[in-house]
C-alpha positions in Angstrom: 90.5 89.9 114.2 92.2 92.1 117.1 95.5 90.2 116.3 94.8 90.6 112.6 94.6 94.3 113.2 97.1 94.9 116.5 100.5 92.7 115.4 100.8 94.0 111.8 100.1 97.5 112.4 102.5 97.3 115.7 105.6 95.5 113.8 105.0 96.6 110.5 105.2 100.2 111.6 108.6 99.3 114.0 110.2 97.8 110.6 109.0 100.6 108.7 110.4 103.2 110.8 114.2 103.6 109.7 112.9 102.9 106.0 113.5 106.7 105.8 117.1 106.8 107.2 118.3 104.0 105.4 116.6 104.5 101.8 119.1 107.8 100.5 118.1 109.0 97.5 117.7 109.1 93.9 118.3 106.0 92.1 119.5 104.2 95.7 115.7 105.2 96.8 114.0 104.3 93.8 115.3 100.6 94.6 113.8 100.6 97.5 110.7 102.1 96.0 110.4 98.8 93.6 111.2 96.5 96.4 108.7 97.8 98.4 106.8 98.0 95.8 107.1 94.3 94.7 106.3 93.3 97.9 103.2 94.6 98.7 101.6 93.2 95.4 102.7 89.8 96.9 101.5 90.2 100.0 98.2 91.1 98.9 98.3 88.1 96.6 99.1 86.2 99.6 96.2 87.6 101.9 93.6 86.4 98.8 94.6 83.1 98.7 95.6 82.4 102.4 93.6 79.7 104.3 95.5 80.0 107.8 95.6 82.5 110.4 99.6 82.3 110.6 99.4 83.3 106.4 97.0 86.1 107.1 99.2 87.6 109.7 102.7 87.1 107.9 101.1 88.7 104.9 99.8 91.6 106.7 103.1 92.1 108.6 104.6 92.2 105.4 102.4 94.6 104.0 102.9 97.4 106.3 106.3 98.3 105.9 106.4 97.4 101.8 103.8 100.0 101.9 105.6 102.5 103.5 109.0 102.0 101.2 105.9 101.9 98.4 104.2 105.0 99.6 105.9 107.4 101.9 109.3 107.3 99.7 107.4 107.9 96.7 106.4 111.0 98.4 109.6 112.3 99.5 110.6 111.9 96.0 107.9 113.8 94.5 108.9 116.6 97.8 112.3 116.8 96.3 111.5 117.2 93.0 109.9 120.6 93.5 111.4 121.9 96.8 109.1 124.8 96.0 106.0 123.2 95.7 105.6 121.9 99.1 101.7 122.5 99.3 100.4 122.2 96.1 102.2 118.8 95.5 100.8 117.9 98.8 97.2 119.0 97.9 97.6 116.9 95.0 98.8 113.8 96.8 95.8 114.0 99.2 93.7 114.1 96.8 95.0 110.8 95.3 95.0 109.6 98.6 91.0 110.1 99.3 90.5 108.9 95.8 91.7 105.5 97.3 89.3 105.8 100.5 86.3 106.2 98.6 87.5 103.6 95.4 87.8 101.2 98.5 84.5 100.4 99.4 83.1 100.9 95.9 85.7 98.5 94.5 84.3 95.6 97.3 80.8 96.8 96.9 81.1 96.0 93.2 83.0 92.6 93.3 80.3 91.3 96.1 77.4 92.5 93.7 78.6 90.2 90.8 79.4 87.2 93.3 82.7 87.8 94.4 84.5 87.5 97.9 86.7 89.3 99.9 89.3 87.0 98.2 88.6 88.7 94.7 88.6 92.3 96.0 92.1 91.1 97.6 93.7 90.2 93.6 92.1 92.8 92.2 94.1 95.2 94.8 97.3 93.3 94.0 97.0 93.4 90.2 96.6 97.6 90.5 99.5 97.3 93.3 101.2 95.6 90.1 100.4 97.9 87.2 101.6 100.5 89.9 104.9 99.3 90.4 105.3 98.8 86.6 104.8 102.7 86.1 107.4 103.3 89.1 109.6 101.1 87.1 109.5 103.3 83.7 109.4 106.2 85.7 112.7 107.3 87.7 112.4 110.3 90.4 112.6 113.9 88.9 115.4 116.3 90.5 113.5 118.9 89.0 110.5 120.7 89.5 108.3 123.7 87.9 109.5 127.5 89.5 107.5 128.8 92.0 107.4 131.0 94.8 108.9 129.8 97.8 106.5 129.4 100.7 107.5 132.4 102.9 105.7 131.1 105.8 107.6 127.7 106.8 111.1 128.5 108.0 113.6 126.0 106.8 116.5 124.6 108.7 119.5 126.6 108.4 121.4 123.6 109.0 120.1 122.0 106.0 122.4 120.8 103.2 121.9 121.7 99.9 120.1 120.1 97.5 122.0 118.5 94.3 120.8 120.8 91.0 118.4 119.5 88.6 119.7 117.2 86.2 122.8 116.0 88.6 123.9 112.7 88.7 124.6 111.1 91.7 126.4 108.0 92.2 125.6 105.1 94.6 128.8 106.1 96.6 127.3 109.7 97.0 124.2 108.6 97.8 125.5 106.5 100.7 126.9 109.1 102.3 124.1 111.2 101.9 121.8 108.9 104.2 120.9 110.7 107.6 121.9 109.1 110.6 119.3 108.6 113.8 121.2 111.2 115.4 120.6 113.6 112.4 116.4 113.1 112.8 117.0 113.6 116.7 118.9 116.6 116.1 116.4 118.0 113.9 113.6 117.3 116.1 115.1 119.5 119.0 114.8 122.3 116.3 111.4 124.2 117.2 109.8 124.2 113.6 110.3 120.6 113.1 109.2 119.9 116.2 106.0 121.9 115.6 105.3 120.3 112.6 104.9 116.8 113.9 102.9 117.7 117.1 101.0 119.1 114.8 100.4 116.4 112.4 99.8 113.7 115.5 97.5 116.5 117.2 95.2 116.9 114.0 94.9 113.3 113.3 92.5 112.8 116.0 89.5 115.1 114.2 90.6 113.4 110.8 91.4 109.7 110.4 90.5 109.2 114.1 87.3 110.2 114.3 86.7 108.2 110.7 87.1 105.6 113.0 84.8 106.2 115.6 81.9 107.9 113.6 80.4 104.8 112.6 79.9 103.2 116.4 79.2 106.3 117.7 75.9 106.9 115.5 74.3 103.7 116.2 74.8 103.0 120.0 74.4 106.8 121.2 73.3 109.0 118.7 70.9 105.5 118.2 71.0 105.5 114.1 70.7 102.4 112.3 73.5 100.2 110.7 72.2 101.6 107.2 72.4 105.2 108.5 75.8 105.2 109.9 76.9 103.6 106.8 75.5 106.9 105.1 77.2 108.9 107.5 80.6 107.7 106.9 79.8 107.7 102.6 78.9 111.6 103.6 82.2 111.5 105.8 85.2 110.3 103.1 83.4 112.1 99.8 82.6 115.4 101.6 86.5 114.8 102.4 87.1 113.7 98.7 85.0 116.9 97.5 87.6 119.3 100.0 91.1 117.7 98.9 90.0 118.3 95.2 88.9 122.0 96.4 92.1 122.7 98.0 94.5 121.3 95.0 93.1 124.5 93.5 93.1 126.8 96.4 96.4 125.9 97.8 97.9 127.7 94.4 96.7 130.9 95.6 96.1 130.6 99.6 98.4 130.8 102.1 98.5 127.1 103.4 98.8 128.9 107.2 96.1 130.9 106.7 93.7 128.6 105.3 94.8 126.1 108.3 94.1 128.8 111.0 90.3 129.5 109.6 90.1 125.7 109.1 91.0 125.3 112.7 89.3 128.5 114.1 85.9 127.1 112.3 86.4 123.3 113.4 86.3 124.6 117.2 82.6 125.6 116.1 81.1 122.6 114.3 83.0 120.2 115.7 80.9 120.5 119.6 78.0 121.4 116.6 77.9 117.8 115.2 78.1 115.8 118.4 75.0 118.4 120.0 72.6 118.5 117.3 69.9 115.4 117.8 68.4 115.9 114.7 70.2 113.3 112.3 69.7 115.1 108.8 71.7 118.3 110.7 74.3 115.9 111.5 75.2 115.1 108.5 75.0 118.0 106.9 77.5 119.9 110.1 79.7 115.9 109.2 80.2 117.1 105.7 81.1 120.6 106.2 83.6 119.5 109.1 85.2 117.3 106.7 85.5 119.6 103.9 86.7 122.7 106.0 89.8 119.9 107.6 90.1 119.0 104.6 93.5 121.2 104.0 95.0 119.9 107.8 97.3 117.1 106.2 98.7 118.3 103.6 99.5 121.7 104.5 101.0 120.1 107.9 102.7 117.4 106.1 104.6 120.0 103.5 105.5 121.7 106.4 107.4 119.3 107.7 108.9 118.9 104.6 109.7 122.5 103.7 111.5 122.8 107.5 113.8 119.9 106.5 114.7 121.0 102.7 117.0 118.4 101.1 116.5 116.1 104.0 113.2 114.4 103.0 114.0 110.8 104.5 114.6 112.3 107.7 110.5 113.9 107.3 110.0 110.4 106.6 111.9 109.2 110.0 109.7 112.0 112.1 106.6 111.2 110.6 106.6 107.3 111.1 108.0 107.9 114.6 105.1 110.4 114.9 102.7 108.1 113.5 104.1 105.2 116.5 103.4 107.4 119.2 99.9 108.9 117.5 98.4 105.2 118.0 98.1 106.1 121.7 94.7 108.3 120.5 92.3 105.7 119.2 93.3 103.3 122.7 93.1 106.5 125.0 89.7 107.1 122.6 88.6 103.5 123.4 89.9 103.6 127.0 87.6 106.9 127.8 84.7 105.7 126.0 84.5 102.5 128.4 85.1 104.2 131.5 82.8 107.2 130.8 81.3 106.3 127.8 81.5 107.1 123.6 80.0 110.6 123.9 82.8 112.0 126.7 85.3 110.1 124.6 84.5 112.0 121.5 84.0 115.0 123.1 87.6 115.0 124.0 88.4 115.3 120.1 86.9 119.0 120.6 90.2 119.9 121.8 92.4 119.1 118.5 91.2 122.4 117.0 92.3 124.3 120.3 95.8 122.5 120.4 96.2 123.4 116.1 95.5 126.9 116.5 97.7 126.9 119.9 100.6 124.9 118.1 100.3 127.2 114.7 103.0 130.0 114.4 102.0 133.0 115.6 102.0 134.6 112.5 99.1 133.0 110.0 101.1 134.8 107.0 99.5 136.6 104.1 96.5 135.3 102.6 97.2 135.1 99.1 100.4 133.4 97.2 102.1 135.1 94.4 102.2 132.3 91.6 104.3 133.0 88.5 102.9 132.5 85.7 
């Protein structure tokens, strides 16, 4: 199981990581959308049906990166079709995003209550990864995207290239030579509110997908819950999560995605040390789910960020944020590393400080409250 886990996710990610550099742009990145695409239907095809450990591994290997030319490109596409709508379009993706978290478990609890396997739950995933990749195939990128009001309160790069006007065709040669180079994403990191933005997005990781991870262990050996309970707890966890992505698809048309991560921030430093104090077990879970719908807002306002910094540059936000996403697998080790020498409740106590470090990262200024949103 640890090698299962530990080699995928460690070269997967590696071959992942220039998938932004390399991929371009309109119909050159669509290409690579389908590939990837293509490939992770079959390699969840080839997890169901695999009867070796060697199988398994290649097939998860494979997975990673298709999923990341699947995924992450999709998403820079849909960034640079509305270079406006940094936020909302964000808001919306997380939302699909925990959609998938919580369909997860329901989809396996289902197939193992009329006397499935793992195996089933496996094709099942690959004949949605299938109908998915059909729709991507009918559906080329958009240039174009609905007017809005820029978001005053993420500087871009003045370095930045323009973007091509909607409707403009671009050939393959063009899109070549508009492929950003390693030195390009380096360049762009040196550049303070790039580099912001993915501190940022590693820092806040660790009180979102993180501590996910850890919630589970952590009720039933200290907190001393049972298997059944913890379960509970993490249900509470992803749709009290689920419940504050579809909240902030509304709120992030009118709220300042700043502001709204500052009081998100500024009220995690209070029930974070909250949850992990209270003994009683019903309070837990009630301080759980309003912790996970308050952060609810943290990834896809940081994520647009990023995005809006880097305007017409989107694969290099995909470059930073797969490098980011390398060196952020340090905090579940340093996590597990902590816990052994000083135990689960010290370990997760250090989380406390990813509040402290958001609000201490965040731009000085939190911006006005409310957006103007043409109508």
């Amino acid at each position: 199981m640890g090698l299962l886990i530990s080699v995928p996710l460690l070269v997967g990610s590696l071959i992942e990581l220039p998938l932004g550099l390399v991929a371009g742009q309109g119909r050159a990145r669509h290409r690579l959308v389908l590939v990837g695409g293509a490939v992770v239907a079959g390699s969840l095809a080839a997890v169901a049906a695999a009867h070796s450990l060697t199988v398994l591994t290649v097939a998860f290997i494979a997975f990673f990166p298709a999923s990341g030319a699947f995924v992450s490109l999709t998403q820079a596409a849909l960034m640079d079709a509305a270079p406006t709508r940094h936020q909302q379009r964000m808001a919306a993706w997380n939302l699909a995003g925990s959609v998938g978290a919580v369909g997860g478990p329901l989809l396996l609890a289902g197939v193992l209550a009329v006397g499935g396997d793992w195996r089933t739950a496996y094709l099942l995933l690959a004949a949605a990864a299938a109908a998915a990749l059909a729709v991507a195939f009918f559906i080329s990128p958009s240039r174009s995207g609905p007017a809005a009001e820029p978001d005053t309160n993420v500087q871009p790069d003045p370095e930045a290239k323009p973007e091509p006007e909607a409707g403009t065709q671009i050939d393959d040669e063009e899109e070549n030579s508009q492929r950003p180079s390693v030195r390009e994403a380096l360049r762009a990191l040196r550049q303070g509110g790039v580099a912001r933005w993915v501190a940022l997005l590693e820092v806040s990781d660790l009180l979102l997908d993180v501590l996910t991870g850890y919630i589970g262990i952590y009720l039933v050996d200290v907190v001393g819950a049972s298997p059944a309970e913890a379960a509970v707890a993490v249900a509470v966890r992803l749709g009290a999560g689920l419940a504050g992505d579809a909240l902030f698809v509304v709120v992030s048309r009118r709220v300042s995605g700043l502001a709204a991560l500052r009081v998100s921030a500024t009220t995690a430093v209070v029930l974070y040390p909250a949850f992990l104090l209270v003994p009683w077990f019903p309070a837990k879970l009630t301080i759980l789910a309003v912790l996970s719908l308050t952060t609810a807002c943290w990834y896809p306002v940081i994520q647009a960020g990023l995005y809006t910094c880097l305007p017409g540059r989107s694969g290099i936000a995909v470059f930073l944020s797969s490098a980011a996403a390398l060196v952020g697998a340090v905090g579940p080790l340093a996590v597990g590393f902590v816990a052994q020498q000083a135990g689960l409740t010290w370990a997760l106590a250090l989380l406390g400080a990813a509040p402290l470090a958001v609000l201490a990262i965040l731009p000085s200024g939190a911006g006005s409250w409310f957006r103007r949103v043409k109508r």
